[in-house]
C-alpha positions in Angstrom: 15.5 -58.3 2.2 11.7 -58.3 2.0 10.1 -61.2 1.6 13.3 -63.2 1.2 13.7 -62.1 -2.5 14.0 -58.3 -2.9 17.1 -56.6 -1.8 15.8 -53.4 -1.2 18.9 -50.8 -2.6 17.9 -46.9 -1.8 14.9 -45.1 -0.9 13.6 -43.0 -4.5 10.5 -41.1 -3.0 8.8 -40.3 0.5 5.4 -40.4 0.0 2.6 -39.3 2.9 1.5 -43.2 4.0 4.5 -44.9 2.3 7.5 -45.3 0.4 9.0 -46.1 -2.9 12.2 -47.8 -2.8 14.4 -49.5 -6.0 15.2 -53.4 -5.2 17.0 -56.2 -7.2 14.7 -59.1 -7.7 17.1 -61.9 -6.3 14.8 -64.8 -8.1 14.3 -63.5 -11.4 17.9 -61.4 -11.4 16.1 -58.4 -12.2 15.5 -54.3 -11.1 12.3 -53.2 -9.6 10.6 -50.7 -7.7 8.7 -51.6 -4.4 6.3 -49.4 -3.4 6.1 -50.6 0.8 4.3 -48.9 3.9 3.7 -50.1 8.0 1.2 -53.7 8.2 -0.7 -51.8 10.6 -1.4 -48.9 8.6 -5.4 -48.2 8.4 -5.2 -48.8 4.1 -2.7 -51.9 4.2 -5.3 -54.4 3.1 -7.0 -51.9 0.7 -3.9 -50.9 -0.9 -2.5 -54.8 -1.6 -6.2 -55.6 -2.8 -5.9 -53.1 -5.0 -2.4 -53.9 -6.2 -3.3 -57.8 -7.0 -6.6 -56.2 -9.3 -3.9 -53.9 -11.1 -1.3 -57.1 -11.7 -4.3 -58.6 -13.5 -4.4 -56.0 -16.4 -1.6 -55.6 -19.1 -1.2 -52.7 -21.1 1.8 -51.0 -22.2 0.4 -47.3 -21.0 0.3 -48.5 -17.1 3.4 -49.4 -15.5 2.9 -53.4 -14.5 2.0 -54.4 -10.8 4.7 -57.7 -10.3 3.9 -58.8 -7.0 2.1 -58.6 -3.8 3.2 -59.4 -0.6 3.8 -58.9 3.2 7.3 -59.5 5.3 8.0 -58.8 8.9 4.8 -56.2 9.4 6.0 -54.7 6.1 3.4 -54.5 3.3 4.9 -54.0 0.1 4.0 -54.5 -3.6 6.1 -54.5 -6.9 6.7 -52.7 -9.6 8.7 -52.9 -12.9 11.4 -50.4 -13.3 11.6 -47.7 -15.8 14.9 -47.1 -16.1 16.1 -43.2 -16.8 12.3 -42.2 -16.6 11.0 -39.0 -15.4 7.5 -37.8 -13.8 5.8 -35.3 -15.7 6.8 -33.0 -12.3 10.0 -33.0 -13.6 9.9 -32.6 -16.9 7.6 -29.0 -16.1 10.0 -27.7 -14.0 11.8 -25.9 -17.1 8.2 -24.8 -18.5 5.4 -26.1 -20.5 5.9 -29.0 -22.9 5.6 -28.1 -26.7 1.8 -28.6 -27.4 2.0 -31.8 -29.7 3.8 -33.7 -27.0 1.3 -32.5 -24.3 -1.5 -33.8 -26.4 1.2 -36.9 -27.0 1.4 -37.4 -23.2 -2.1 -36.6 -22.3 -4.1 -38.9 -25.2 -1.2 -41.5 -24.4 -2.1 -41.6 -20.3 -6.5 -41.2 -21.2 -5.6 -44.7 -23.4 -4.0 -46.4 -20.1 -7.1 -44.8 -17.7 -9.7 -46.3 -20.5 -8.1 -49.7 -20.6 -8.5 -49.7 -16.8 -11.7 -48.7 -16.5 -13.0 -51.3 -19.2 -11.5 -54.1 -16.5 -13.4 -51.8 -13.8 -10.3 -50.0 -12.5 -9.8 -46.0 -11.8 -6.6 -44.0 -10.9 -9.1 -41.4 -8.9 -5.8 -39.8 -7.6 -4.0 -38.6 -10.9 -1.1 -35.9 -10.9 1.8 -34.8 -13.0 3.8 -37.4 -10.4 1.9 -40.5 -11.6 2.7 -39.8 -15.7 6.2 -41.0 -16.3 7.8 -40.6 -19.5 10.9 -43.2 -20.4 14.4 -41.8 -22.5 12.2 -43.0 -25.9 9.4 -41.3 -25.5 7.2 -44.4 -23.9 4.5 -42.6 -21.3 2.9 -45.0 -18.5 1.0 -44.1 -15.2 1.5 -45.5 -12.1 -0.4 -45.7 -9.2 -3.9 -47.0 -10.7 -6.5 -48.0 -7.9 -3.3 -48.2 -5.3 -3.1 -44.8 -4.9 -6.7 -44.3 -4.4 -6.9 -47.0 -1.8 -3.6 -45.7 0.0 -5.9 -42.2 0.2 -8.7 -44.2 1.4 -11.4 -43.6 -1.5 -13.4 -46.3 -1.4 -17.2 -46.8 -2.9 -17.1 -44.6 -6.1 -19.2 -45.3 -8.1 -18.0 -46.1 -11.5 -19.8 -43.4 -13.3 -18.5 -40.9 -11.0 -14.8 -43.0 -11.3 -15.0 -42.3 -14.7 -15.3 -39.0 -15.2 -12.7 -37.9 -12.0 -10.2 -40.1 -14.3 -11.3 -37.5 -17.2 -11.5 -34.1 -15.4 -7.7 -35.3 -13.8 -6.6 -36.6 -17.8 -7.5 -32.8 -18.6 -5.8 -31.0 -15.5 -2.6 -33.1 -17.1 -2.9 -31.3 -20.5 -3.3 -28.6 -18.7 -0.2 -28.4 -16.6 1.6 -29.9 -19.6 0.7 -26.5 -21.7 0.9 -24.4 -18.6 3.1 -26.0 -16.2 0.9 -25.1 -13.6 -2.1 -27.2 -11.8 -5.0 -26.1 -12.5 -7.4 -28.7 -9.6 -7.9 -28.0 -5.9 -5.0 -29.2 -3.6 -1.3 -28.6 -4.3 1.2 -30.7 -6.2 4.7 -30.6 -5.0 7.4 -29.1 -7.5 4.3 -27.8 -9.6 3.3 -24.0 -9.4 -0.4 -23.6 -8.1 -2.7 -21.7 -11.6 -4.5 -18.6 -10.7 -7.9 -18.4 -9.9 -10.1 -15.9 -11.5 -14.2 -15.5 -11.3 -14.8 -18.4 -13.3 -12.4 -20.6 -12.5 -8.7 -21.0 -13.9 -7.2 -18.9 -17.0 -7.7 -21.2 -20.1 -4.0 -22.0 -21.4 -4.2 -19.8 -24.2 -4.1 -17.1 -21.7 -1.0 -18.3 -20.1 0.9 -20.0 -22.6 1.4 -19.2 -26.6 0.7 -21.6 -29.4 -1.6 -23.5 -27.8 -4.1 -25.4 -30.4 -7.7 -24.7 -30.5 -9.5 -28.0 -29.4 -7.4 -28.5 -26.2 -7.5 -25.4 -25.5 -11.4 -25.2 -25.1 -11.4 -28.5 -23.7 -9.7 -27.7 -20.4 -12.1 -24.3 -20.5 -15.1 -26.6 -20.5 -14.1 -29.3 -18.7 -12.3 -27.2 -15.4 -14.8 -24.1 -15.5 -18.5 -25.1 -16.4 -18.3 -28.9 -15.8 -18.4 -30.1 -19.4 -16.3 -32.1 -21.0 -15.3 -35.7 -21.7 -17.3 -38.6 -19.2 -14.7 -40.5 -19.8 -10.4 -41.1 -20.3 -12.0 -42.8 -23.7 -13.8 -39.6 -24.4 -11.1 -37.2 -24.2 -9.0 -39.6 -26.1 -10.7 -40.0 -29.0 -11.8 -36.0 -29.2 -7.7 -35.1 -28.7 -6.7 -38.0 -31.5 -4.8 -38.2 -33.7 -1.2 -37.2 -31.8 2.3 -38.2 -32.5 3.4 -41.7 -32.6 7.0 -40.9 -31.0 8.4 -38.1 -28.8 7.8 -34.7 -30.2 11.0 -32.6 -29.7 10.4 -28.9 -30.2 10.7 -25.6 -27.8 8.6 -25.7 -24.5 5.4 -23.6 -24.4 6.4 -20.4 -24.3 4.8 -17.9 -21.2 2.9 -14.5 -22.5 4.4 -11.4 -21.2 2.4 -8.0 -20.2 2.5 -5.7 -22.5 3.5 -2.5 -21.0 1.8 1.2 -21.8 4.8 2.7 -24.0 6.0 6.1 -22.3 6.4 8.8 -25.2 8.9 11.9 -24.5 8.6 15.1 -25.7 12.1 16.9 -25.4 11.8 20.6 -24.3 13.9 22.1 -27.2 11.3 21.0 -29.6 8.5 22.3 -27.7 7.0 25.7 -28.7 8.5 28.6 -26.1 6.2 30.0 -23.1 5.6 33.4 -22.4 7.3 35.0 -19.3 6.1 36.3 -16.7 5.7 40.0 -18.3 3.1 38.4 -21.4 6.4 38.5 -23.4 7.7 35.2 -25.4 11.3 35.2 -24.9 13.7 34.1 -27.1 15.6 31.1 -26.9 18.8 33.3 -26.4 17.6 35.2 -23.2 15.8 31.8 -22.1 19.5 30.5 -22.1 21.2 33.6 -20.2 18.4 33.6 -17.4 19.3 29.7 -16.9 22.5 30.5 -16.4 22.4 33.0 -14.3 20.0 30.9 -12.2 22.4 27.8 -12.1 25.2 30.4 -11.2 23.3 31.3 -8.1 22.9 27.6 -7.3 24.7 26.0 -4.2 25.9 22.7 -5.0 28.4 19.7 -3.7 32.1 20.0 -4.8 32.6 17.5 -7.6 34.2 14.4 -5.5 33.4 16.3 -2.0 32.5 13.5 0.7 30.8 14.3 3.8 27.6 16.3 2.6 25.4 17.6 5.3 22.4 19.9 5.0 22.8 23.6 5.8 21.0 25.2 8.5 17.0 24.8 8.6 14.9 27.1 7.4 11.8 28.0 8.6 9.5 27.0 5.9 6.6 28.6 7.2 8.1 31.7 7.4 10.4 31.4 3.9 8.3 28.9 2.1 10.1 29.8 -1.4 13.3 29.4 0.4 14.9 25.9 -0.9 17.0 23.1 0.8 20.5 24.0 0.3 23.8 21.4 0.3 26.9 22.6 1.2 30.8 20.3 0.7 32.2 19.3 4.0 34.6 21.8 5.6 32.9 24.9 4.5 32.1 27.9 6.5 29.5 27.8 8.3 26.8 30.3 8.9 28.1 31.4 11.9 32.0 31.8 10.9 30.4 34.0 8.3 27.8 36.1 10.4 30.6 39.3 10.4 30.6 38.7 6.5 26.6 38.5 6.2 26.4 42.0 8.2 28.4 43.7 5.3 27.2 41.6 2.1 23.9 40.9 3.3 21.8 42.9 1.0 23.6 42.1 -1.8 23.4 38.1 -1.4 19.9 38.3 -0.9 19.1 40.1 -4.2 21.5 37.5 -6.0 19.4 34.7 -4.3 16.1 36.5 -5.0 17.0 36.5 -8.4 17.8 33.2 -8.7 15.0 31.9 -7.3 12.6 34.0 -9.4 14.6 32.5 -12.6 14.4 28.4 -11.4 10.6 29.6 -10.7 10.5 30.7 -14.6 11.9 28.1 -15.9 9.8 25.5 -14.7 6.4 27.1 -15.1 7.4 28.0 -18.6 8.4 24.0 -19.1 5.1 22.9 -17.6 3.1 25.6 -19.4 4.8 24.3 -22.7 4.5 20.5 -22.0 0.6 21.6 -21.2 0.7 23.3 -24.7 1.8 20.3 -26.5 -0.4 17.8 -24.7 -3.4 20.2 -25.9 -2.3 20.3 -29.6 -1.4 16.6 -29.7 -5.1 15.4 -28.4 -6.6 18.5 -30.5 -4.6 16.9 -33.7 -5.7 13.3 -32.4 -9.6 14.7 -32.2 -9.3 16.0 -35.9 -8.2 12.8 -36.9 -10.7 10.7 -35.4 -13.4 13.3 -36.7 -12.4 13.2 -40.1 -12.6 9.5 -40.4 -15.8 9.7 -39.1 -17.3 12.0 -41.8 -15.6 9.7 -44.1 -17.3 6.5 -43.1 -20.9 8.4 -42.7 -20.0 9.5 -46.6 -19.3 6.2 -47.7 -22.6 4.8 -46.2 -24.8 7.3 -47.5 -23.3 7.0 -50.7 -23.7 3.5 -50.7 -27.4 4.1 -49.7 -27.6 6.3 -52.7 -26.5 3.5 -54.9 -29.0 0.9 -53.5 -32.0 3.1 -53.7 -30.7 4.4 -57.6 -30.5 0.7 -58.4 -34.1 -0.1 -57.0 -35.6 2.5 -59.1 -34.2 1.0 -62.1 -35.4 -2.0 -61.7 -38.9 -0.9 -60.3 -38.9 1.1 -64.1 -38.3 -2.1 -65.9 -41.0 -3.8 -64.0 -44.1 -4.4 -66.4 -47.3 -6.3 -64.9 -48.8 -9.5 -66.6 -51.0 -8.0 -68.4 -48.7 -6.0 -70.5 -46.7 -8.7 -71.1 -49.4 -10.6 -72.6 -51.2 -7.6 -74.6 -48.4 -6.9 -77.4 -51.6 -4.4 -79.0 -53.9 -1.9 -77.0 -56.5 -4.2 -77.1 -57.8 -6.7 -75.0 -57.7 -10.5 -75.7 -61.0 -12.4 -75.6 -62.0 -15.4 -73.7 -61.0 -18.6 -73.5 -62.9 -21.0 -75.0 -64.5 -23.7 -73.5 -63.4 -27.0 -73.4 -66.3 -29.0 -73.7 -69.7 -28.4 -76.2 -72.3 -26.7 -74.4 -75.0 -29.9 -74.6 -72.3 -31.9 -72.8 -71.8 -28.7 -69.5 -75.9 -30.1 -68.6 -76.2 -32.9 -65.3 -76.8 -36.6 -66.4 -80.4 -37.8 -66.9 -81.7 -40.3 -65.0 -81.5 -42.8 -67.1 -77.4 -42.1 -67.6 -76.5 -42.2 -64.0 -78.8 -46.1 -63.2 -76.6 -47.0 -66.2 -73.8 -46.0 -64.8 -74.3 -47.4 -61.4 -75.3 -50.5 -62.7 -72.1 -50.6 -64.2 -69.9 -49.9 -60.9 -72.1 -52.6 -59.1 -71.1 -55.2 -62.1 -67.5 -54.4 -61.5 -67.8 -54.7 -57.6 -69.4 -58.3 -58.2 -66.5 -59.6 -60.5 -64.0 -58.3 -57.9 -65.4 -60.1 -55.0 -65.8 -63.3 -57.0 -62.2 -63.2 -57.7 -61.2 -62.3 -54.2 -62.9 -65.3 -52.9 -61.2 -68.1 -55.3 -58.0 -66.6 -54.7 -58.3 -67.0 -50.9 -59.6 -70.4 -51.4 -56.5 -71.5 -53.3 -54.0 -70.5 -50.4 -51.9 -73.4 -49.2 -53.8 -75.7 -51.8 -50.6 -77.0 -52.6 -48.6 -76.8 -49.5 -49.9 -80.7 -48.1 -50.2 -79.0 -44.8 -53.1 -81.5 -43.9 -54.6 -78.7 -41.4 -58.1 -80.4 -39.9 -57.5 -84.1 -41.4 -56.3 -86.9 -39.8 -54.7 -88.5 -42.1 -51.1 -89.1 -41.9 -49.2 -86.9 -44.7 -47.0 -88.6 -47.1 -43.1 -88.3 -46.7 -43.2 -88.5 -42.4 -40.5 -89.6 -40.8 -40.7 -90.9 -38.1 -38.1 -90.3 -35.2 -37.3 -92.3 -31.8 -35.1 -90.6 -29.3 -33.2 -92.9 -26.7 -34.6 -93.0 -23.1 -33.6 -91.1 -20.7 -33.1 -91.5 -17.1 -34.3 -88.9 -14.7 -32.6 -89.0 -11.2 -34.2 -87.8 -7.9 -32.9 -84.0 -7.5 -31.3 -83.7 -11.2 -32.7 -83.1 -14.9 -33.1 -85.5 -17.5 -29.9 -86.6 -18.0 -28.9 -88.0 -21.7 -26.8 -91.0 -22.6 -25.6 -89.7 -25.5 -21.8 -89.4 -24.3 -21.7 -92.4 -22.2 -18.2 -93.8 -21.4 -16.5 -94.7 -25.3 -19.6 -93.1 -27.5 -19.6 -90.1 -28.9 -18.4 -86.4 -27.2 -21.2 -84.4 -25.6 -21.3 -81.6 -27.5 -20.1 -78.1 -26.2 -22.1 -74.9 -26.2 -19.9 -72.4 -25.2 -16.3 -71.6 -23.1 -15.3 -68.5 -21.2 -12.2 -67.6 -19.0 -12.9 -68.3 -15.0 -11.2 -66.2 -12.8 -12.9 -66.4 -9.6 -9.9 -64.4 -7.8 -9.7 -61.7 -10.1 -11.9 -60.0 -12.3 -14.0 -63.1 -13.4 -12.7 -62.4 -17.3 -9.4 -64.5 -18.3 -9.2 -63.3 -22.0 -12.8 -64.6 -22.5 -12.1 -63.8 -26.6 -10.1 -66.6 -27.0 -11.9 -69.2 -24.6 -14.3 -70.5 -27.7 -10.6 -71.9 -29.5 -10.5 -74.8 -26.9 -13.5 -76.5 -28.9 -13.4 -75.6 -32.5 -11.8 -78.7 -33.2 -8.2 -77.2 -34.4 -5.1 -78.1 -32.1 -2.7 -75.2 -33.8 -5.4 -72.7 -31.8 -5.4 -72.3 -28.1 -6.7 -70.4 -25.7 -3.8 -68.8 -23.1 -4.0 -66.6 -19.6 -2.7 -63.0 -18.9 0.9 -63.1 -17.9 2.5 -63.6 -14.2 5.9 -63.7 -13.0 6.0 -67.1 -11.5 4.8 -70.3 -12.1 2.3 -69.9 -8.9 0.4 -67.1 -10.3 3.1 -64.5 -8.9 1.3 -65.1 -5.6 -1.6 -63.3 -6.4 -4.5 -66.3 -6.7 -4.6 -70.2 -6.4 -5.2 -70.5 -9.9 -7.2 -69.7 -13.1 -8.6 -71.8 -16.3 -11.5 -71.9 -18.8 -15.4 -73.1 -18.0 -17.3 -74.9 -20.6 -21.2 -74.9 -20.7 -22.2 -78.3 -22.2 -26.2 -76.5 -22.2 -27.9 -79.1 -19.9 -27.1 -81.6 -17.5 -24.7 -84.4 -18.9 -23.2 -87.6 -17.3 -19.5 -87.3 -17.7 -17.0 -89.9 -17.7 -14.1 -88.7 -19.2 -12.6 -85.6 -20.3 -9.4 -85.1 -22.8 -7.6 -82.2 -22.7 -5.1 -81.2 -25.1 -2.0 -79.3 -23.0 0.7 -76.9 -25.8 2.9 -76.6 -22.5 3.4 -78.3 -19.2 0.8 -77.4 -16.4 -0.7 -78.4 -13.0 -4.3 -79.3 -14.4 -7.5 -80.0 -12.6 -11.1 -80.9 -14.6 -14.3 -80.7 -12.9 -17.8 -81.0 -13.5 -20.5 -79.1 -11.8 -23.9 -78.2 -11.6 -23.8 -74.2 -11.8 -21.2 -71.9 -12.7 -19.1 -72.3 -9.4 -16.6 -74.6 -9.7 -16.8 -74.6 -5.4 -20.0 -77.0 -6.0 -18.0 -79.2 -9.0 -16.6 -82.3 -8.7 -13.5 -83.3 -9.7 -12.8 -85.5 -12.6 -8.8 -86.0 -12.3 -6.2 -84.4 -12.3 -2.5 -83.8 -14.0 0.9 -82.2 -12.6 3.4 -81.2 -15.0 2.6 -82.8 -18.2 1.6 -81.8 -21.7 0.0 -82.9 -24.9 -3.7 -85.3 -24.7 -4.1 -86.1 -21.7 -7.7 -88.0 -21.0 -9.1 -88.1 -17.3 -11.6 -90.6 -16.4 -14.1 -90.6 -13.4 -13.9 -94.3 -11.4 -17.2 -95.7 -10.9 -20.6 -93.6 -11.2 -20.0 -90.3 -13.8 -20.2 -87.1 -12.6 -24.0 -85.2 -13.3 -23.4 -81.5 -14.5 -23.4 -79.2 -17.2 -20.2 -76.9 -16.3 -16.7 -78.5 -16.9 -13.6 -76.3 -15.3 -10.4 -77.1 -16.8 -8.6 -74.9 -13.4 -4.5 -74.4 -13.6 -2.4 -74.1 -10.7 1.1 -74.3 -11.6 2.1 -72.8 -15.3 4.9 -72.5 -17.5 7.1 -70.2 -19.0 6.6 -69.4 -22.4 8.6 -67.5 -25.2 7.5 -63.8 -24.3 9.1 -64.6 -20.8 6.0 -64.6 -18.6 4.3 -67.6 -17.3 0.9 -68.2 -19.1 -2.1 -71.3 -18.5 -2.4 -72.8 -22.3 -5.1 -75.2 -23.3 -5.9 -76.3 -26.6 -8.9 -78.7 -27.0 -11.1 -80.2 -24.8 -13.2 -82.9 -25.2 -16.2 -84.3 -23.0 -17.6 -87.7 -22.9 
């Protein structure tokens, strides 16, 4: 029992620094997974750090982070338990996945990683064991930022974070094609990919059917550093994929072709001449076989026992060929009386012989030669006479062209022949203008004519400065007078009180007047990731009870044990005096208010607080009111609300 709630069952996975075990949750009567290792261990504190940033973000692509938590020098963290999942290890140990559900799994996993890394979170240590895909088709990773701190990789930077999360989203899809890892380092259960000069295969090389754009993104991004920056960026250049398991065949492997072997069967082949410059027919061929096979010593048909004759001296009978006799024959020296008399004789039969197998083997390789030289003679032709066909084609196609451009250069007539319709040539233009009126202006045409350009100049100027004189005539701006300007209003503010140390502090919502008012809200989560769905924070003010503003989801009314406690800040824009504060409560909660000077409720001051109630509730400072211009509404305890998880919910606030 670990932590006096989880009864841990069986032991699921040995991992290098820890281990995964399945537990019953006795408090919440429900299965989990526990993911525990040694308190002394050198990542201990890393690793649960890590796991309380990962409980904070909820997204259906990453498996949920429960708990946190340390019981007799055992460090542990939970889990939620996929029931009947497997790791994407597994499913690759029967071969590639069909290529829609690798882009499925792989756009599915980048969607999780981006989410993470919008809250500042990385995996940093992603495999085919950290993808998990449930019985209907749900995929989740596990292990973000845990995993990484369990390695000890600490001080990324989130640039760099970013695009290991991509490179390692890619290596997925490619293992998912390939079934084979394509990064540095091995992966248990996972077959290493070859390496050649530039890097690793693409998949098309190692799989079949696999599509275009993922195929040339695992080529850029694993062999010339290219490639998505991001889990987001590979995402949105993969989308759109299948909205539900894609069932189908598994990538298929590529096989070697193989060079065919073609065989030419000696009875086709033309016959070789003999010995003598004679081509013998197929008749005599067949009678010196036979005599040669007759001549032949070979083992009894079912004989056992076969040994090898006497040796022969090869170097002094180098024709002379290794001969097999059946067990229980004579041997050569039972038979030495019967050699004396039938020597001669047997040695012209075995001369014989020998010079026929000798025949009949240079007359097959002479005739396979034969064949091999018409065959690539015939192939030669070929290739030639294609050849001459494609150089007659282009120069008859040349031909055509340079026909066609004579043509046309035949039918080409200048501008002057399209003009002249007669042999004789057209006359001049006229001109445009009499003759009298082609002479320069006198002198007493061009004073007239400046006289008239300096008239026009005069009018233009006078006009010019009226119009300018006219601006703002009628606006009653009153610019240089002293006079007061009809229609002022005049307007007294109330005093205000300035205190040693503070601002001017306004009186505006003194105790019973009117509600300061409020310039903006925000989620506070000092313990976490200092963002508590911020989106929804500005509901608390718009005036509207049916709206509210409500916290991630833990497992327990304490936060799950992973902070003291969470709530909403409120920036009133100066310094106020505050009295009272109302809070409007959808659901039971352990409620403080405070007011502060800055944006850290450690310097506020508390207002009141509230332990288990709901609906308006109004808090009121005794004696002097509290100078500030932040007012934290902070939950410690929360309730249980209809999606099962146990949320903060706050629906107005007002200040006074």
């Amino acid at each position: 029992m670990l932590g006096d709630r989880y009864a841990v069952q069986r032991r699921l996975e040995q991992m290098a620094r820890a281990e995964r075990w399945s537990a019953h949750d006795t408090t919440l009567d429900r299965d989990v997974v526990i993911v525990c290792f040694a308190e002394y261990e050198s990542h201990a504190d890393a690793t649960l750090d890590a796991a309380r940033r990962a409980a904070g973000i909820d997204n259906p692509r990453l498996v949920r982070v429960l708990d946190v938590g340390r019981s007799d020098g055992i460090a542990f963290f939970v889990e939620e338990l996929l029931h009947d999942a497997h790791t994407l290890t597994q499913l690759l140990s029967q071969g590639g996945l069909p290529a829609e559900e690798a882009r499925r799994v792989a756009g599915e996993a980048a969607s999780g990683l981006e989410a993470a890394r919008a809250r500042g979170l990385h995996h940093l240590r992603l495999t085919p064991h950290a993808v998990l895909r449930g019985p209907d088709g749900t995929v989740k990773v596990r292990g973000l930022a845990t995993a990484a701190a369990m390695a000890e990789v600490e001080d990324v930077e989130p640039d760099v974070a970013a695009r290991t999360d991509a490179v390692g989203v890619v290596a997925i899809t490619y293992a998912a094609l390939t079934s084979r890892w394509p990064l540095p380092g091995s992966v248990a259960g996972l077959e290493a990919a070859p390496h050649v000069i530039s890097g690793v295969p693409a998949p098309s090389e190692i799989a079949a059917g696999v599509p275009g754009d993922l195929d040339a993104l695992c080529r850029l991004t694993l062999n010339e550093d290219q490639g998505p920056l991001t889990p987001g960026d590979f995402a949105s250049q993969i989308a759109p994929w299948a909205t539900s398991q894609v069932a189908g065949v598994a990538t298929p492997a590529r096989e070697d072709d193989s060079n065919p072997t073609v065989a030419l069967p000696l009875a086709d082949l033309p016959w070789a001449t003999d010995a003598t410059g004679q081509q013998p027919s197929p008749a005599s061929a067949g009678a010196a076989g036979a005599d040669a096979h007759a001549t032949q010593v070979l083992p009894a048909p079912g004989a056992t026992g076969l040994h090898p004759a006497t040796p022969v001296d090869h170097a002094a009978t180098p024709t002379a060929p290794l001969r097999f006799e059946p067990a229980g024959a004579r041997t050569p020296a039972s038979e030495a009386g019967d050699e004396g008399a039938a020597g001669p004789a047997r040695g012209a039969a075995a001369a014989a012989g020998a010079a026929a197998a000798a025949g009949a083997v240079g007359s097959a390789l002479g005739t396979a030669g034969q064949a091999a030289g018409h065959a690539a003679a015939e192939a030669a032709h070929k290739v030639g006479s294609f050849a001459r066909a494609a150089a007659d084609k282009a120069a008859e196609r040349r031909a055509q062209r340079q026909a066609a451009q004579e043509r046309a250069d035949e039918r080409r007539i200048s501008l002057d022949d399209a003009l002249v319709e007669t042999g004789e040539p057209l006359d001049p233009p006229l001109p445009l203008l009499p003759q009298e009126l082609a002479a320069p202006p006198t002198r007493d045409q061009s004073k007239l004519a400046l006289a008239i350009i300096a008239a026009f100049l005069v009018v233009v100027t006078a006009l010019a400065v009226w119009g300018v004189s006219r601006i703002g005539e009628n606006t009653n701006l009153s610019l240089g007078s002293g006079s007061t300007p009809r229609g002022t209003v005049t307007v007294t503010a109330p005093p205000a009180t300035v205190t040693p140390g503070q601002g001017p502090t306004t009186t505006a919502g003194a105790q019973g007047g009117e509600p300061y008012p409020i310039l903006g809200a925000t989620g506070y989560d000092p313990e976490g990731d200092n963002a508590e769905r911020n989106g929804e924070a500005p509901r608390v003010y718009d005036g509207n009870p049916s709206t509210f503003w409500s916290s991630e989801g833990y497992a327990s009314a304490n936060l799950g044990g992973l902070k003291k406690g969470v709530g909403v800040r409120l920036d009133l824009g100066q310094v106020r005096a505050v009295h009272s504060v109302q809070i409007v409560l959808p659901d039971p909660a352990d409620v403080t208010v405070s007011v502060g000077p800055d944006r850290n409720r450690d310097t506020a001051t508390d207002i009141g607080t509230t332990s288990g109630k709901s609906g308006a509730i109004t808090l009121t400072k005794d004696g002097a009111p509290v100078q500030g211009q932040y007012v934290f509404v902070w939950f410690t305890k929360l309730s249980q609300v209809a999606d099962g998880r146990f949320r903060a919910t706050l629906a107005e606030v007002t200040v006074r």
